[in-house]
ChimeraX commands (.cxc) that place a marker at each C-alpha (Angstrom):
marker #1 position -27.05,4.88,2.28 radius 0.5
marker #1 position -28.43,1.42,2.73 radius 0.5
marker #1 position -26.71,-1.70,3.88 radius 0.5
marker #1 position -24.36,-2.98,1.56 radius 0.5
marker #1 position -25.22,-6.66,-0.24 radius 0.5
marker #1 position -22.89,-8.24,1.17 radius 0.5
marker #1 position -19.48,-7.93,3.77 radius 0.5
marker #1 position -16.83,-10.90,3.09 radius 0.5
marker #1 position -13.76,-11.46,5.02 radius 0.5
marker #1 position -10.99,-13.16,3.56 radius 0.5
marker #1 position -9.79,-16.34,4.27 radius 0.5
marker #1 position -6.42,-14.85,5.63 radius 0.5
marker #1 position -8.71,-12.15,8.00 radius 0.5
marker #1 position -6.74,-9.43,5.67 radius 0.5
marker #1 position -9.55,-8.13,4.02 radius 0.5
marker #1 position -12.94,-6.97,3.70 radius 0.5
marker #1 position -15.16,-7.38,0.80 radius 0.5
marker #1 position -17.96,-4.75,0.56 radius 0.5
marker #1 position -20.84,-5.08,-1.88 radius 0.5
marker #1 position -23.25,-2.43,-2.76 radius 0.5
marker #1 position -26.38,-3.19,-4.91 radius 0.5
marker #1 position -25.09,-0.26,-6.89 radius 0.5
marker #1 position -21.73,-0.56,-7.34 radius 0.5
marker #1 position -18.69,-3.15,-7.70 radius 0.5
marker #1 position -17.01,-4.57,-4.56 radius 0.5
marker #1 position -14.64,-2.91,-3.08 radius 0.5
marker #1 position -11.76,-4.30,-1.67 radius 0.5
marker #1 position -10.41,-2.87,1.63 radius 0.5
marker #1 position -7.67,-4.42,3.51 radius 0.5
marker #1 position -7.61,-4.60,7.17 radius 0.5
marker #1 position -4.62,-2.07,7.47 radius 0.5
marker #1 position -6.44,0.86,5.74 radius 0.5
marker #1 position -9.67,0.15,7.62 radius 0.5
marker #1 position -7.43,0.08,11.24 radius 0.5
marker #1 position -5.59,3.45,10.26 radius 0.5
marker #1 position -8.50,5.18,9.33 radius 0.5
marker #1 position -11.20,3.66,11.84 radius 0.5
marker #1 position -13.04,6.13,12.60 radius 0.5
marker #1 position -12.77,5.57,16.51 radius 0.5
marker #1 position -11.90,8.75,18.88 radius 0.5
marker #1 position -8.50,7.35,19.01 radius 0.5
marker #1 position -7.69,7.30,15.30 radius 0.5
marker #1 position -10.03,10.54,14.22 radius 0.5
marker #1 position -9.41,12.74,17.69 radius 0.5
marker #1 position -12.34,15.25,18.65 radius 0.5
marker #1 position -11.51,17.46,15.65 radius 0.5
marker #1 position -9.11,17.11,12.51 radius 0.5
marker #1 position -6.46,18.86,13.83 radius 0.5
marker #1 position -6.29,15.77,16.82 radius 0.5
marker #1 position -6.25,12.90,14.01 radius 0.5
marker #1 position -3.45,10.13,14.87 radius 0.5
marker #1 position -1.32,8.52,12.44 radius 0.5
marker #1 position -1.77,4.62,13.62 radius 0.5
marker #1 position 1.84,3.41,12.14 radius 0.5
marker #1 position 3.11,-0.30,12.73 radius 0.5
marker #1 position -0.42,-1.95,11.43 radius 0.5
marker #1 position 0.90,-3.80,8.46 radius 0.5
marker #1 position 0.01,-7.53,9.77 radius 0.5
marker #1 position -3.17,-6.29,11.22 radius 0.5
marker #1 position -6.17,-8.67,10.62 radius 0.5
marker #1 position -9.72,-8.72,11.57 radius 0.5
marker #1 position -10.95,-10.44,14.19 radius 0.5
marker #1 position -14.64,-10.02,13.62 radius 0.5
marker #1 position -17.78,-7.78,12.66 radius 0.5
marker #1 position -20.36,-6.94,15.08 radius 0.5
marker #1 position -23.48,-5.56,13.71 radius 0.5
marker #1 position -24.52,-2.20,14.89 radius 0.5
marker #1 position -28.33,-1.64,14.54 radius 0.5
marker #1 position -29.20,-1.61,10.86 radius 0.5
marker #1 position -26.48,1.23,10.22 radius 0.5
marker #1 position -23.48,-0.02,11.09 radius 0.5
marker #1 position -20.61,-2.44,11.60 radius 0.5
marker #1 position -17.81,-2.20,14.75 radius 0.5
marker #1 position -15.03,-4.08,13.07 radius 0.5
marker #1 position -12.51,-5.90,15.64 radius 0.5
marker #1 position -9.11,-5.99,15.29 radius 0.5
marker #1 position -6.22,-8.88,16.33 radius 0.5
marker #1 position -4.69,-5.52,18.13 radius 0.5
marker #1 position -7.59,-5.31,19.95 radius 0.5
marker #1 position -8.90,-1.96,18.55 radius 0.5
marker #1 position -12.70,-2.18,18.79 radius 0.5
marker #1 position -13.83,1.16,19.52 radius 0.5
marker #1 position -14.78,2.11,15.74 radius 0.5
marker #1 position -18.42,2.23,14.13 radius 0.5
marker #1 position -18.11,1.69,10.37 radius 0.5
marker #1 position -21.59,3.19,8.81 radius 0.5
marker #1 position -22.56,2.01,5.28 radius 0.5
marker #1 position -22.05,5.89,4.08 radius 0.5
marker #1 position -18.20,5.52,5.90 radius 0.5
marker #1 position -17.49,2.01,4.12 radius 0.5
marker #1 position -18.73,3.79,0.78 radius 0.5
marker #1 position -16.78,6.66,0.67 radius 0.5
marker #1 position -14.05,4.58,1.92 radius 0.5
marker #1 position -14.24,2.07,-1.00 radius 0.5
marker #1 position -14.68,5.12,-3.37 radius 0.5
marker #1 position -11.33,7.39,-2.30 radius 0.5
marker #1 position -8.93,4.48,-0.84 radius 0.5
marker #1 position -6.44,5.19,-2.93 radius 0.5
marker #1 position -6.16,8.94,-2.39 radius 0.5
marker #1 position -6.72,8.07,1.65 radius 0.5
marker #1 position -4.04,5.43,1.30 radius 0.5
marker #1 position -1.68,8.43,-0.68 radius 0.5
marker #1 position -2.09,10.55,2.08 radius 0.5
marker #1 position -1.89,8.23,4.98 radius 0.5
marker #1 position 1.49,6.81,3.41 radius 0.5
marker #1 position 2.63,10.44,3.35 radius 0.5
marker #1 position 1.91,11.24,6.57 radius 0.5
marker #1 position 3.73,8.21,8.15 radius 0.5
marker #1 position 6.48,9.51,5.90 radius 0.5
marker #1 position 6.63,12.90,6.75 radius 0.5
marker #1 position 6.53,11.90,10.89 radius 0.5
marker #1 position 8.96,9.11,10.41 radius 0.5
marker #1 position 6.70,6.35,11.31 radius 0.5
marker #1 position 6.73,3.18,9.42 radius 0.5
marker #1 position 4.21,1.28,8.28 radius 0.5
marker #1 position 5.72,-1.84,10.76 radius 0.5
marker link #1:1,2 radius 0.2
marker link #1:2,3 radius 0.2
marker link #1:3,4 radius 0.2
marker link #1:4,5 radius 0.2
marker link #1:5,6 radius 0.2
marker link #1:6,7 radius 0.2
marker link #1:7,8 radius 0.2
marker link #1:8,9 radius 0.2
marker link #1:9,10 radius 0.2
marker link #1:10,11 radius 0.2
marker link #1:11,12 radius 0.2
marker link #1:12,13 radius 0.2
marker link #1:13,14 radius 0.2
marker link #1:14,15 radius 0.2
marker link #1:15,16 radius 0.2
marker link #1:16,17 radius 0.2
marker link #1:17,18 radius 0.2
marker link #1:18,19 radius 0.2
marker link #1:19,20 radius 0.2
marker link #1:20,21 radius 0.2
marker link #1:21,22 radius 0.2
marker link #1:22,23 radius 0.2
marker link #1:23,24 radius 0.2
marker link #1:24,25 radius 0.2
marker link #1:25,26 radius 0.2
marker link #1:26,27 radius 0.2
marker link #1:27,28 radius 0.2
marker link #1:28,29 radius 0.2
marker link #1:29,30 radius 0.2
marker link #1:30,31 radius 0.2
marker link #1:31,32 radius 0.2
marker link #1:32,33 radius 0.2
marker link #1:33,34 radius 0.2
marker link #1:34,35 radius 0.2
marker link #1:35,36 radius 0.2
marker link #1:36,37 radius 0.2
marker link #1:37,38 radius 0.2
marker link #1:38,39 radius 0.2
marker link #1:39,40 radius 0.2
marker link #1:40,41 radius 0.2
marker link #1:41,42 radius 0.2
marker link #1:42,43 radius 0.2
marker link #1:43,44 radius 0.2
marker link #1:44,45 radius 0.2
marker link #1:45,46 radius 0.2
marker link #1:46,47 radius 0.2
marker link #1:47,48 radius 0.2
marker link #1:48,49 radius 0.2
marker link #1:49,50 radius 0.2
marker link #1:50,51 radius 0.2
marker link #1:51,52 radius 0.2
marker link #1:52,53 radius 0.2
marker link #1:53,54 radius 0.2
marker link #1:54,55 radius 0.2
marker link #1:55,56 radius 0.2
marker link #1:56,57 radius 0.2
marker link #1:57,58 radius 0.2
marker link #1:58,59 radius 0.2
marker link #1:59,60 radius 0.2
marker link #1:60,61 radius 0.2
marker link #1:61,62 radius 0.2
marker link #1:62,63 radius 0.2
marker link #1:63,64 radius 0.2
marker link #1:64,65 radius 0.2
marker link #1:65,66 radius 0.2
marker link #1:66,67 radius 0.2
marker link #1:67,68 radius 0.2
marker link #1:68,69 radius 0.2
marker link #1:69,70 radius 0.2
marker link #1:70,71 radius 0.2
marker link #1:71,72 radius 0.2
marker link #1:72,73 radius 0.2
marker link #1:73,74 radius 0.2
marker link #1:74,75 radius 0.2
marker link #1:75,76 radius 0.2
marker link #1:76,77 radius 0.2
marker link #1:77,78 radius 0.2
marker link #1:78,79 radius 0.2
marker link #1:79,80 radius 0.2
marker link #1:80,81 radius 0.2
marker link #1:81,82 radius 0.2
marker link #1:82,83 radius 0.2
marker link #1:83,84 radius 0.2
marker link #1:84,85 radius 0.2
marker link #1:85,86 radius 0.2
marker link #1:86,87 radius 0.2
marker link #1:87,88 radius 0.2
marker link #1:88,89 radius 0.2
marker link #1:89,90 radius 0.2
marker link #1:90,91 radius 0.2
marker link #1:91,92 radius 0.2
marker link #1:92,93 radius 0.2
marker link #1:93,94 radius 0.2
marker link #1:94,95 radius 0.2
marker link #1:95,96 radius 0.2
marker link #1:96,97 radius 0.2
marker link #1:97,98 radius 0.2
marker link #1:98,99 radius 0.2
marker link #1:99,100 radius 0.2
marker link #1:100,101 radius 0.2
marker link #1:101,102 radius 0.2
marker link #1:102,103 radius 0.2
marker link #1:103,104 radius 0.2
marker link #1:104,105 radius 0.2
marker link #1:105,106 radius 0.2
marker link #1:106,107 radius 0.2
marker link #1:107,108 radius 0.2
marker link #1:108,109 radius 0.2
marker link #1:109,110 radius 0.2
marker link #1:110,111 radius 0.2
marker link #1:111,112 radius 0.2
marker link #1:112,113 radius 0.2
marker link #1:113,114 radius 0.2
marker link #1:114,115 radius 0.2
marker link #1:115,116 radius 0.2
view
């Protein structure tokens, strides 16, 4: 996958624009991309270790660091800045956030965790 076009943050640090050359933006707020960072400490070592980040409603980004010509590590206002977004993870990201969002949304519901 190469680099997208172009990575916008809103004015309000809420969300994150990402432009392909081949496809329409995608819009991904700055909750979905902190719950599903793909950090050890959101994914665990296997799927079976995955955490359900609740409480990141009001999460914003901080920044984007560039990471070699394959990569973004996107920082947090929590602090959370252990996660490597690659092009191929924004993509796939962009494509299924709804169905990601579905399930994360059940799975703070089914471990009574709230959304904060």
């Amino acid at each position: 996958m190469n680099a997208p076009r172009e990575l916008r943050v809103s004015k309000d640090r809420r969300t994150l624009t990402v432009t392909y050359h081949d496809h329409e933006p995608f819009e991904l707020s700055a909750e979905l991309l902190r719950v599903t960072s793909p950090s050890a400490e959101v994914q665990g070592h296997s799927p079976e270790q995955r955490v359900t980040v609740p409480g990141k409603r009001n999460v914003a980004i901080s920044r984007i660091e560039p990471v070699g010509n394959y990569a973004v590590r996107i920082v947090f206002d929590d602090f959370h800045d252990t996660g490597i977004f690659t092009w191929n993870y924004l993509h796939q990201l962009g494509h299924d956030k709804d169905g990601v969002w579905a399930a994360y949304l059940a799975s703070l519901q089914e471990k009574g965790l709230s959304r904060g």
